[in-house]
FIDRENTI-472318 format. One record per residue (C-alpha): x, y, z; chain. Coordinates in Angstrom, 2 decimals, padded with zeros to 5 digits. Layout:
BEGIN
+---------+---------+---------+--------+
|    east |   north |      up | chaine |
+---------+---------+---------+--------+
|       X |       Y |       Z |      A |
...
+---------+---------+---------+--------+
REM end
This chain:
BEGIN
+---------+---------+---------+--------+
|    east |   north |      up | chaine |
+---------+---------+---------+--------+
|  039.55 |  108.66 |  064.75 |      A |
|  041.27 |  110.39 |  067.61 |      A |
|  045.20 |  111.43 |  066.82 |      A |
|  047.67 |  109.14 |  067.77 |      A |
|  050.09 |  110.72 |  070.13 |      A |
|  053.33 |  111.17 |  068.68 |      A |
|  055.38 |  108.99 |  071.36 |      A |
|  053.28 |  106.01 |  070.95 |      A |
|  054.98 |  106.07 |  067.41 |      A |
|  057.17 |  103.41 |  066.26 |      A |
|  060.82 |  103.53 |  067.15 |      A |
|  063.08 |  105.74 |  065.58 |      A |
|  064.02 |  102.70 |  063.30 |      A |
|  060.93 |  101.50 |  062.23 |      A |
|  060.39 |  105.34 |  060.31 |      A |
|  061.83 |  102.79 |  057.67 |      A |
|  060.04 |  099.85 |  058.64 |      A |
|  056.51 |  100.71 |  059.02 |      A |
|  054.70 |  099.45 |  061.89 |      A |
|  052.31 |  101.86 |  064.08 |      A |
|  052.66 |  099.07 |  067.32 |      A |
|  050.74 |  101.20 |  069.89 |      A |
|  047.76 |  101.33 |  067.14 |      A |
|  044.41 |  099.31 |  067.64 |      A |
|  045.42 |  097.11 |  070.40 |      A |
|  043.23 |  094.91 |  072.20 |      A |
|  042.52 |  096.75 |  075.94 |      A |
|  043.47 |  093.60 |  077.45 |      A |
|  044.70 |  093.62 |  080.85 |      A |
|  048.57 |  094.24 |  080.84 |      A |
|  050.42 |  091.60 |  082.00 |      A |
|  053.29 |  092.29 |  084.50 |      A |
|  056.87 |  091.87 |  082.92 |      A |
|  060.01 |  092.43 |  085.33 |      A |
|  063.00 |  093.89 |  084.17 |      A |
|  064.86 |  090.18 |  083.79 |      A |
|  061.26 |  089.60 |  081.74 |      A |
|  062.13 |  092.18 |  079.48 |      A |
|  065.95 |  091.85 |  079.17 |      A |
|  066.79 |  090.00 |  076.24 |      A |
|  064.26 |  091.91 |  073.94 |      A |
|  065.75 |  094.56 |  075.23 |      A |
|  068.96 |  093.58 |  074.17 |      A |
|  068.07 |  092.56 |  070.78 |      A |
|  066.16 |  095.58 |  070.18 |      A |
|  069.47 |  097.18 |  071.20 |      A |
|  071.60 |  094.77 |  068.74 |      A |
|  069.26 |  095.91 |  065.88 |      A |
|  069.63 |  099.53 |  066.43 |      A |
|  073.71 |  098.63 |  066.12 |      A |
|  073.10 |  096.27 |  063.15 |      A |
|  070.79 |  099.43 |  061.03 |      A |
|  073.93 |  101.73 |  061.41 |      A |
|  076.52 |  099.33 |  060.17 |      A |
|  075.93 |  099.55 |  056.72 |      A |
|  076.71 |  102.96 |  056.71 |      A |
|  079.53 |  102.76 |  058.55 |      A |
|  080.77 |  100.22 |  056.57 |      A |
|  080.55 |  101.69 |  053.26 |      A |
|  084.41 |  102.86 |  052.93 |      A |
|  085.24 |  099.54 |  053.67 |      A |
|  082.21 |  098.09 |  051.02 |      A |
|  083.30 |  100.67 |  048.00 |      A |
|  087.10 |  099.25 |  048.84 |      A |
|  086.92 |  095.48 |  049.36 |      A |
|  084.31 |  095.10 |  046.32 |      A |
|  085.64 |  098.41 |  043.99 |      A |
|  082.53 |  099.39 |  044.02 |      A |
|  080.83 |  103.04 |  042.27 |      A |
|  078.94 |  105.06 |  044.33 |      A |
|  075.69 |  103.78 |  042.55 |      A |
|  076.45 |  100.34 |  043.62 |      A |
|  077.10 |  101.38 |  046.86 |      A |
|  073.69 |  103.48 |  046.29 |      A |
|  071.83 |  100.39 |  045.13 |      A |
|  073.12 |  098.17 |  048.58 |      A |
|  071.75 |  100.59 |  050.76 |      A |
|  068.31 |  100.71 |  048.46 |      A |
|  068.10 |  097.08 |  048.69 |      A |
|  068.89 |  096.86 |  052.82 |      A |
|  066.23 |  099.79 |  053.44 |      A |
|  063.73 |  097.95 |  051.05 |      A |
|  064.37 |  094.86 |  052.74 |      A |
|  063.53 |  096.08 |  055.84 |      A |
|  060.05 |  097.56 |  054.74 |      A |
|  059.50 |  094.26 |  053.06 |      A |
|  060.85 |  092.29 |  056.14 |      A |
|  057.85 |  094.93 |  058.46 |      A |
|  055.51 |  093.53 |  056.23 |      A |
|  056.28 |  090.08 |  056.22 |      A |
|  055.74 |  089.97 |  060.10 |      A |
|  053.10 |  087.03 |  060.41 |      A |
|  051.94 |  084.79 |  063.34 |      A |
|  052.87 |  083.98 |  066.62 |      A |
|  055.11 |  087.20 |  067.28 |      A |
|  057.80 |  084.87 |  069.27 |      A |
|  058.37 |  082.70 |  066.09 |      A |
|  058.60 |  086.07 |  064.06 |      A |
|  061.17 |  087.18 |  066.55 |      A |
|  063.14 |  084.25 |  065.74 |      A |
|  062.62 |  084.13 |  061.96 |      A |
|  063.79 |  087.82 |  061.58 |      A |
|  066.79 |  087.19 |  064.16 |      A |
|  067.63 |  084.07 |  061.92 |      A |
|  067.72 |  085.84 |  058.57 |      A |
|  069.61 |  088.88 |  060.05 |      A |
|  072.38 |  086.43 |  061.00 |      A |
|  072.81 |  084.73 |  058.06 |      A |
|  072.79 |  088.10 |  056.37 |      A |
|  075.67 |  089.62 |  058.15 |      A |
|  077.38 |  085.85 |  058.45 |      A |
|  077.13 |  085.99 |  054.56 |      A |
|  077.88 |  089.81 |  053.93 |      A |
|  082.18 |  089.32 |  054.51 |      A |
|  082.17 |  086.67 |  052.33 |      A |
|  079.90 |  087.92 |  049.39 |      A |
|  081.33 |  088.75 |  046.16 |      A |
|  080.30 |  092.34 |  044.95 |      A |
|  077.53 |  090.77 |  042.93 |      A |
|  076.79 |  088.40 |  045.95 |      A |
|  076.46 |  091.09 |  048.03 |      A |
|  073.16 |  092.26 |  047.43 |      A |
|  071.53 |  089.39 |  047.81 |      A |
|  073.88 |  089.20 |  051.46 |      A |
|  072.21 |  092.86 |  052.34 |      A |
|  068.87 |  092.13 |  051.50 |      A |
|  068.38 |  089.39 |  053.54 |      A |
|  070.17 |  091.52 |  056.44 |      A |
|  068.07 |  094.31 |  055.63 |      A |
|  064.84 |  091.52 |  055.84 |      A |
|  065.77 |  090.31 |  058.91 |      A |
|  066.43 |  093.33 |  060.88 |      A |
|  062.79 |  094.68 |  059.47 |      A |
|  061.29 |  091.54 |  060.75 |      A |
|  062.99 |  091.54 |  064.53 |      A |
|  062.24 |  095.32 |  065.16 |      A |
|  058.55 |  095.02 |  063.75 |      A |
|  057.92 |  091.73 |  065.54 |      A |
|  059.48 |  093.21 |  069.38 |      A |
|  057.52 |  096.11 |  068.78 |      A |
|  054.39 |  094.36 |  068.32 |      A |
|  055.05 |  091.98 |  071.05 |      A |
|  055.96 |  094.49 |  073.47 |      A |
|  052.98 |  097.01 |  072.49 |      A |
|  050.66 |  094.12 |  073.47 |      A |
|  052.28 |  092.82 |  076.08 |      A |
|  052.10 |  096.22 |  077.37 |      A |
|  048.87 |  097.86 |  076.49 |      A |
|  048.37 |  100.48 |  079.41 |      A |
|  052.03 |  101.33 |  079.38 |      A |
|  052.39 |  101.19 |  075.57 |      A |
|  053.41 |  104.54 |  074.88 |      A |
|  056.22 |  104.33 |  077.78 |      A |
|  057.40 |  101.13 |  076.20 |      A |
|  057.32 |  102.09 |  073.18 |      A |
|  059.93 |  105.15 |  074.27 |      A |
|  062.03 |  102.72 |  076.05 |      A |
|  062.40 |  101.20 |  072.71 |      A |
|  063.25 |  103.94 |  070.91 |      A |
|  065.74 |  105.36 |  073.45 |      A |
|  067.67 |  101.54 |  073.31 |      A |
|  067.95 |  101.14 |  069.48 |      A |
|  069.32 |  104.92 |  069.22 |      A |
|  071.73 |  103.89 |  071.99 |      A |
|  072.88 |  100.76 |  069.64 |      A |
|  073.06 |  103.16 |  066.83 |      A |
|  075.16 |  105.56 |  068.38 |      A |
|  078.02 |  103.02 |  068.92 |      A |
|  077.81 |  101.23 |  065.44 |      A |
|  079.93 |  103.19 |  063.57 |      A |
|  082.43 |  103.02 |  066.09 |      A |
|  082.35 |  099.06 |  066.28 |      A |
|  083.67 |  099.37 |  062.58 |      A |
|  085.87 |  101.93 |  062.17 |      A |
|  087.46 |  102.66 |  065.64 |      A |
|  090.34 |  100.54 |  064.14 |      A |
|  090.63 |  101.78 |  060.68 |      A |
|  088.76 |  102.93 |  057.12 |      A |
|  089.97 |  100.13 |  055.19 |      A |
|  090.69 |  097.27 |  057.87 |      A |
|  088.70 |  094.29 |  056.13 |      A |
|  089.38 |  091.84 |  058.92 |      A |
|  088.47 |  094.12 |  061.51 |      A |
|  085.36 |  094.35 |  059.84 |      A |
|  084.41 |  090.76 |  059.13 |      A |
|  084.78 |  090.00 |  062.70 |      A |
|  082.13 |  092.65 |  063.60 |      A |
|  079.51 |  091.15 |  061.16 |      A |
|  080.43 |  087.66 |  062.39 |      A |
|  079.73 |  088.32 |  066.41 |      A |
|  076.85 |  090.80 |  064.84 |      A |
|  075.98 |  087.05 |  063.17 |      A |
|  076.30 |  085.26 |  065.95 |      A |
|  074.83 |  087.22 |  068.71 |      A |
|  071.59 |  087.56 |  066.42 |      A |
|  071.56 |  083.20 |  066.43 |      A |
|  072.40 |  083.51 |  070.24 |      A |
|  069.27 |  085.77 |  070.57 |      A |
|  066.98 |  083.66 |  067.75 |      A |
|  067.63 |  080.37 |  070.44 |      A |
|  067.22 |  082.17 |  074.06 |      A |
|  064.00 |  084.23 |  072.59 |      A |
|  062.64 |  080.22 |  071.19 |      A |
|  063.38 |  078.91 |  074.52 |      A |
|  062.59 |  081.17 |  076.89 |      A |
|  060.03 |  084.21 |  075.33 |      A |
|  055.99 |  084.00 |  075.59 |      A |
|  053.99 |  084.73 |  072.70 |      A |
|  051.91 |  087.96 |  073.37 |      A |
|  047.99 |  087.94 |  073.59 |      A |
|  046.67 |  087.14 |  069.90 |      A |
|  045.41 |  090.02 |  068.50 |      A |
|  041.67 |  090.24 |  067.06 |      A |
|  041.29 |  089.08 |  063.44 |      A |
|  038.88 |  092.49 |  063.13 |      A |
|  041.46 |  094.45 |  063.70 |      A |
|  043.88 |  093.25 |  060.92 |      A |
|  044.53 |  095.52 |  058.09 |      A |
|  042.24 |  094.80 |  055.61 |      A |
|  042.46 |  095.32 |  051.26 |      A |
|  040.57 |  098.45 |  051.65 |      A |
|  043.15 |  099.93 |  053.69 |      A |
|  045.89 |  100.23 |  051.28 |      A |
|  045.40 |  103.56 |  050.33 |      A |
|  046.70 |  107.83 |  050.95 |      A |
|  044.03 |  110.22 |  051.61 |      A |
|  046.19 |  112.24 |  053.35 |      A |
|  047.66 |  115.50 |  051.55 |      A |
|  050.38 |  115.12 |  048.87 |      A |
|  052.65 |  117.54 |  051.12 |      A |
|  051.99 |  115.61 |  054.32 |      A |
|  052.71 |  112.85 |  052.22 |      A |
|  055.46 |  114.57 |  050.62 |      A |
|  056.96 |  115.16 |  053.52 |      A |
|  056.56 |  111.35 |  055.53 |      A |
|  058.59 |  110.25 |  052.09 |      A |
|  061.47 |  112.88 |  052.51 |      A |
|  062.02 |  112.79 |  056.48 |      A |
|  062.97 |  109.29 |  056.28 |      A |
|  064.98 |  109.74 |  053.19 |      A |
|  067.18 |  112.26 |  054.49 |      A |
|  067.85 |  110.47 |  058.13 |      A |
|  068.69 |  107.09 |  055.62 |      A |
|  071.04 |  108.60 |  053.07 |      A |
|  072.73 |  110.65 |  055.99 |      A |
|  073.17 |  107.76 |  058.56 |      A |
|  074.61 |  105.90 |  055.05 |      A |
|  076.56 |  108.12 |  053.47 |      A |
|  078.47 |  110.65 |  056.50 |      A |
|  081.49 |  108.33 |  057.07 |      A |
|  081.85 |  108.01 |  053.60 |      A |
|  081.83 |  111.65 |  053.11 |      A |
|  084.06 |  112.27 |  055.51 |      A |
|  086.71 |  109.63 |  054.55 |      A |
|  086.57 |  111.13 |  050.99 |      A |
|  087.32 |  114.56 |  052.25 |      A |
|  090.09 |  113.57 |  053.77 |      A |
|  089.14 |  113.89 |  057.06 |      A |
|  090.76 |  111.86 |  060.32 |      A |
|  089.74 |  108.73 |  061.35 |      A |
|  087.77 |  110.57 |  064.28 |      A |
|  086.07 |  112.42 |  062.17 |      A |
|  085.01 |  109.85 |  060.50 |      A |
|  084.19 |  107.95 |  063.16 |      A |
|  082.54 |  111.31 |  064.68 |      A |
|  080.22 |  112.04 |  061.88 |      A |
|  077.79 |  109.56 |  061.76 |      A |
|  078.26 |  109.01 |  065.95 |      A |
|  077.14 |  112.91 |  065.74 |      A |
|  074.01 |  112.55 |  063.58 |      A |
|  072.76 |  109.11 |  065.71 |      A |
|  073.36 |  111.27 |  069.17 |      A |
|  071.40 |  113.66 |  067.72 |      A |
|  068.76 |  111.49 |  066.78 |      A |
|  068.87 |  110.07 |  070.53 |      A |
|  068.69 |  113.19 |  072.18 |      A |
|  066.37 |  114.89 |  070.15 |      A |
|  063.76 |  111.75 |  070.47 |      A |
|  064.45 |  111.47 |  074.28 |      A |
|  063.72 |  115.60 |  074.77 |      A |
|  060.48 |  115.03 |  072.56 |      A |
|  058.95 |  111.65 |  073.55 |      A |
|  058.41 |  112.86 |  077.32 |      A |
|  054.78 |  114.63 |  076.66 |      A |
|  052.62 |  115.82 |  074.73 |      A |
|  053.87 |  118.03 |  071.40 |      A |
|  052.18 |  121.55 |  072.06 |      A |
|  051.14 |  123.23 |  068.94 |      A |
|  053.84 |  126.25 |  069.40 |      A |
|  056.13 |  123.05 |  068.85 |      A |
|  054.62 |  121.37 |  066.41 |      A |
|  054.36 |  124.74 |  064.13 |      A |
|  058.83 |  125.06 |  065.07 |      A |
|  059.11 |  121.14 |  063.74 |      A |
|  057.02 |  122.02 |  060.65 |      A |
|  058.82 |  125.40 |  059.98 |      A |
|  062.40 |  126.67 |  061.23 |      A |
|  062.84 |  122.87 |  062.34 |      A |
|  063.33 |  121.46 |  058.61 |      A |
|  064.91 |  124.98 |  057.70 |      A |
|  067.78 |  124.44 |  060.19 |      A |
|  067.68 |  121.02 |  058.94 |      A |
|  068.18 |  122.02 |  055.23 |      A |
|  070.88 |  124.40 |  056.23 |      A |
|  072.87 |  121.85 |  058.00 |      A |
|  072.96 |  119.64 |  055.26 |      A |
|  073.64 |  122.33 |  052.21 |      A |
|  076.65 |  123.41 |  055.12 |      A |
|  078.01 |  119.97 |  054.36 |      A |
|  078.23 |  120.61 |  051.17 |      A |
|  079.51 |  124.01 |  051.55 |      A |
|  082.25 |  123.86 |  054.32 |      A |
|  084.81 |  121.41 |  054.39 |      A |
|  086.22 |  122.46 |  058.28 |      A |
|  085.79 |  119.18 |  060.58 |      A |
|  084.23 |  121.22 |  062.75 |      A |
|  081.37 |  122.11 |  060.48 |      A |
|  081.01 |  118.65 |  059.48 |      A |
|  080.59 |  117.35 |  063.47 |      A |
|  078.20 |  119.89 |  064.04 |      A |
|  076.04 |  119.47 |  060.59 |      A |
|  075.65 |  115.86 |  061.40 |      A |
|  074.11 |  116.66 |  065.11 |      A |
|  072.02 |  118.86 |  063.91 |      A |
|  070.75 |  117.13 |  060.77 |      A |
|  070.04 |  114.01 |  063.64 |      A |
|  068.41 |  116.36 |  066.01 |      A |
|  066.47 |  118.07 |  063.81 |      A |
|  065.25 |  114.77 |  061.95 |      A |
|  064.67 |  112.87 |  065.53 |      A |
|  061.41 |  114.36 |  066.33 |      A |
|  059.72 |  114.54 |  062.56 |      A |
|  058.20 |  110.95 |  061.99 |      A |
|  056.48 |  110.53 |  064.55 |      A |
|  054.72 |  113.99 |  064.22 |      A |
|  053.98 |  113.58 |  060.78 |      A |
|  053.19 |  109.99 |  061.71 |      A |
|  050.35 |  111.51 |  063.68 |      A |
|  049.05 |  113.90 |  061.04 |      A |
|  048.74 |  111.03 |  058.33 |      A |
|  046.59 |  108.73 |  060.60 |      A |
|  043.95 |  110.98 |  061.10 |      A |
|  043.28 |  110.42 |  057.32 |      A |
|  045.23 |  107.16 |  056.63 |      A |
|  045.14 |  104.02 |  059.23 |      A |
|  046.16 |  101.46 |  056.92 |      A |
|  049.70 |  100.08 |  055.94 |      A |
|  050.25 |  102.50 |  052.99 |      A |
|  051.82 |  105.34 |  054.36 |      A |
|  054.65 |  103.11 |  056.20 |      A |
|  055.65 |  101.88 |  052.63 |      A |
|  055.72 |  104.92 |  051.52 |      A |
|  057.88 |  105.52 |  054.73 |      A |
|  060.06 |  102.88 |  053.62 |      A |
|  060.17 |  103.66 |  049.70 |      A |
|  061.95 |  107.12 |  050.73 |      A |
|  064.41 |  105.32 |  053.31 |      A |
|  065.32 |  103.47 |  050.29 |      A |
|  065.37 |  105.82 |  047.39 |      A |
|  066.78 |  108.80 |  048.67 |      A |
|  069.92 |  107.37 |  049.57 |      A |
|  070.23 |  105.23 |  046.17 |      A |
|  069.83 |  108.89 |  044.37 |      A |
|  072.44 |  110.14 |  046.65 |      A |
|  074.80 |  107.33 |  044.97 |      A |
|  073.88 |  107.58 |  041.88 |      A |
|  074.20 |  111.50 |  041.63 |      A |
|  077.23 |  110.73 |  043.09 |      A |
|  078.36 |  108.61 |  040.55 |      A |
|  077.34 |  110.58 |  037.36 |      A |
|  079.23 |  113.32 |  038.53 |      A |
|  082.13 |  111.82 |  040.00 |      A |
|  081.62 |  113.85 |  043.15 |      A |
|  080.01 |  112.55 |  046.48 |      A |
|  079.48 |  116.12 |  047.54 |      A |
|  076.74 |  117.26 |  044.43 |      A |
|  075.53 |  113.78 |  045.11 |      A |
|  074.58 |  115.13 |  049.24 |      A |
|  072.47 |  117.39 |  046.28 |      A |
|  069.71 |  114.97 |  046.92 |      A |
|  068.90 |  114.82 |  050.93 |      A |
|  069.36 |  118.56 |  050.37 |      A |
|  066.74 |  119.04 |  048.11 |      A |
|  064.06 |  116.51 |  049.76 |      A |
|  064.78 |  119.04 |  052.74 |      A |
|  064.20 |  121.91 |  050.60 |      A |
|  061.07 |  120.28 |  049.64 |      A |
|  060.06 |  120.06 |  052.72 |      A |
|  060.13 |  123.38 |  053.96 |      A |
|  057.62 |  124.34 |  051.50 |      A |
|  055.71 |  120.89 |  052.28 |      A |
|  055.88 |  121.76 |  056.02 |      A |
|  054.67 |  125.62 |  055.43 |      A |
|  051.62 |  123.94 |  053.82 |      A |
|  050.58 |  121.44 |  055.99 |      A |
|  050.59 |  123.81 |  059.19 |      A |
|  048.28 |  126.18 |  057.31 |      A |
|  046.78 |  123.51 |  056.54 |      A |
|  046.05 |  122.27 |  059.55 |      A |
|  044.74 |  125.54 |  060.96 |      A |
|  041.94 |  125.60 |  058.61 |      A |
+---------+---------+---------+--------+
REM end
């Protein structure tokens, strides 16, 4: 099977998600799509990269409102990251209907989510975490068959919009407080409402994309890892650390008494680094004297940043620590993305994906929680890093042979 190229990867979001759109599409002729064509998935692939960073912009506000522990706060972001694997996997049928169901449950999750009780509320994040997994799958699909010469292009265009969207969600939340509970159910009700605004133009206005060949569903047989355990190793712990980071900075930084800009900063810093980082790398082709910097000093910066965290308390260091963790995490999936389908072309490894989005960050929590300290619970995005040096040593020698 020839390597996929790293840019016709799924968006930076769907590292949780699991969907390779770009892979086995039919060479159908593309049809043409003007930009008004291509507006409003644009700007509800846009909405969803805003909707994935709210959680963790909203967890101050969360642990307050619902006195929650750090391993309750742990488990919400487990169930909204397992959600949206489940919600990738769920994507069935006419993509335009899919569009709609996933827009549909996101806005009833985040409709739901200010008025959830804390025992309510995982139920509430769940469904918002199934519903955004859902709309980004089903777009991605769409547009990587709508677009079949172009896909890799599109698929960047994607990619560049959600981290955009992601980049202003933690200020949408806290640019007028920590703790400011109304402030924040207004933002989940227009985040509500703009996904049912979206769920009725895409129903009465989208096309359904060409139908894809039956052959070229994933089949039983397919559910499987042949790849490596450190390739694998490492597809598990990239998307762990950018999860527990983008969920637990503003957190962090509220707890270490930090200023509101900081806290607001912090997670901004680590989803601009994320943006630029995937906009400097999705341009061409990886060259192997990059791809053996990503493997090696890449994660070792990236481990660095993130024990620095835990080190330092100066704002500064904090700002910078999050870009860097972001920009050094940008560029990883969809290399080792590209690794694990020359062995694996099945389903499998995107669970896997999404299993390490999900537990990573509830191990963060509950770390947290047994020690009563949030900074030897950043102990465990630390150590998956630290794994992955050795993981990331491996596979490039590994890869020479």
């Amino acid at each position: 099977m020839p390597q996929q190229h790293p840019s016709q990867g799924p968006p930076s979001a769907l590292a949780y998600y699991g969907v390779v759109p770009a892979l086995n599409q039919s060479p159908t002729a593309t049809t043409r799509f003007s930009f008004r064509d291509r507006a409003l998935v644009y700007a509800g692939f846009t909405a969803t990269g805003v909707s994935l960073a709210l959680p963790g912009a909203l967890m101050p506000w969360l642990l307050a409102h619902w006195s929650l522990q750090d391993s309750q706060a742990g488990l919400l972001l487990f169930l909204f990251f397992i959600g949206g694997t489940s919600g990738a996997l769920l994507t069935r049928g006419a993509l335009r209907w899919s569009v709609v169901r996933g827009a549909v449950c996101t806005a009833l999750g985040a409709a739901w989510l200010p008025f959830a009780t804390r025992h309510t509320a995982y139920a509430a994040i769940l469904l918002y975490g199934l519903g955004l997994g859902i709309t980004m799958t089903s777009i991605s699909l769409l547009q990587a068959r709508r677009f079949v010469t172009d896909c890799a292009a599109e698929m960047t265009r994607l990619n560049l919009l959600w981290a955009i969207g992601a980049c202003f969600g933690p200020w949408l939340i806290l640019h007028d407080g920590l703790l400011d509970g109304a402030h924040a159910r207004y933002v989940l009700l227009i985040i509500a409402l703009g996904f049912a605004l979206f769920a009725l133009l895409t129903a009465a206005f989208e096309r359904d994309a060409p139908t894809q060949p039956p052959s070229q569903s994933p089949s039983a047989s397919r559910w499987r890892l042949a790849a490596p355990f450190p390739l694998l190793l490492l597809v598990f712990s990239i998307t762990g650390v950018e999860s527990s980071s983008g969920g637990w900075l503003a957190t962090y930084a509220q707890r270490g008494g930090h200023s509101l800009g900081i806290t607001i900063g912090a997670p901004t810093c680590f989803w601009a680094g994320l943006l630029v980082s995937r906009l400097l790398h999705s341009s061409s082709r990886i060259s192997n004297a990059a791809r053996h910097f990503l493997l090696t000093w890449n994660i070792v910066l990236m481990a660095a940043a993130l024990a620095s965290l835990i080190v330092f308390h100066a704002s500064l260091v904090m700002l910078t620590a999050a870009f860097i963790i972001g920009f050094t995490a940008g560029p990883m999936y969809p290399l080792l993305l590209a690794l694990v389908l020359k062995y694996d072309t099945g389903p499998a490894v995107f669970v896997l994906a999404g299993l390490g989005s999900a537990a990573i960050p509830f191990l963060t929590g509950t770390l947290s929680t047994s020690t009563n300290s949030l900074r030897t619970g950043l102990l465990a995005p630390t150590t998956a890093a630290a794994c992955m040096i050795a993981a990331g040593w491996w596979t490039l020698r590994h890869e020479r042979e």
